[in-house]
C-alpha positions, 0 to 999 in steps of 0.5 A: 491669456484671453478665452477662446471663441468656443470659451466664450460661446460656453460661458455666454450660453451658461450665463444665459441659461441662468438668466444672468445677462446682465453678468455676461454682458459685464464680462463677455463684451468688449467695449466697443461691442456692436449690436445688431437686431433684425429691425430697429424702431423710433425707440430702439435703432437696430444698430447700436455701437459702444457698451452703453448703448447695448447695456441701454438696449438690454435695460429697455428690452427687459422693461417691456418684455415679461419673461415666462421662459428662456432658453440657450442652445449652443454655442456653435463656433466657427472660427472667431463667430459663433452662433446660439439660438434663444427660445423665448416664451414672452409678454410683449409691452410693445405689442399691447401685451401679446404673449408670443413665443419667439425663436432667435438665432445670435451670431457674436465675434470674438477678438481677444476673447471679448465679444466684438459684435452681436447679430440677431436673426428672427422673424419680425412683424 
């Protein structure tokens, strides 16, 4: 039986909270997951569709961004969406190596307990 909306808000947070993105990411979405960020660039657009290209994104977003601290709070479901908020304490590569902390709010949904689609709220330039 699939997990829940609520499971796998749980299982998302926890996996976060032990910077284990890449195992939620394997386990979590689905394979045609769509992503979308608050603001694309020439080297990120921001939609992306398919588990490849969220996995590229991933990948690329932990190449230039050195992580001082993450944090997870949530999930907070409604129905088959949930939301988490992300708290992060970065040094950004593409910001001439600003460190910055950055809050974000995520809402994914969920079908047949797999992660279908991600938005990402923050506040951009």
């Amino acid at each position: 039986m699939p997990m829940t909306t609520l499971e796998v808000g749980k299982k998302l947070v926890e996996l976060s909270k032990q910077g284990k993105t890449q195992e939620a990411m394997e386990t979590l979405y689905s394979p045609d997951i769509v992503s979308v960020e608050a603001a694309g660039s020439p080297e990120m657009p921001a939609e992306l569709r398919g588990y490849k290209a969220v996995e590229e994104k991933a990948k690329w977003w932990y190449a230039n961004h050195t992580i001082h601290s993450a944090d997870a709070a949530g999930p907070f479901p409604h129905g088959d969406r949930f939301i988490v908020v992300f708290a992060y304490d970065i040094t950004s590569k593409p910001m001439g190596n600003k460190r910055i902390k950055m809050d974000e709010a995520a809402l994914y949904t969920v079908k047949d307990g797999k992660i279908i689609r991600e938005e990402f709220f923050y506040v951009t330039g």
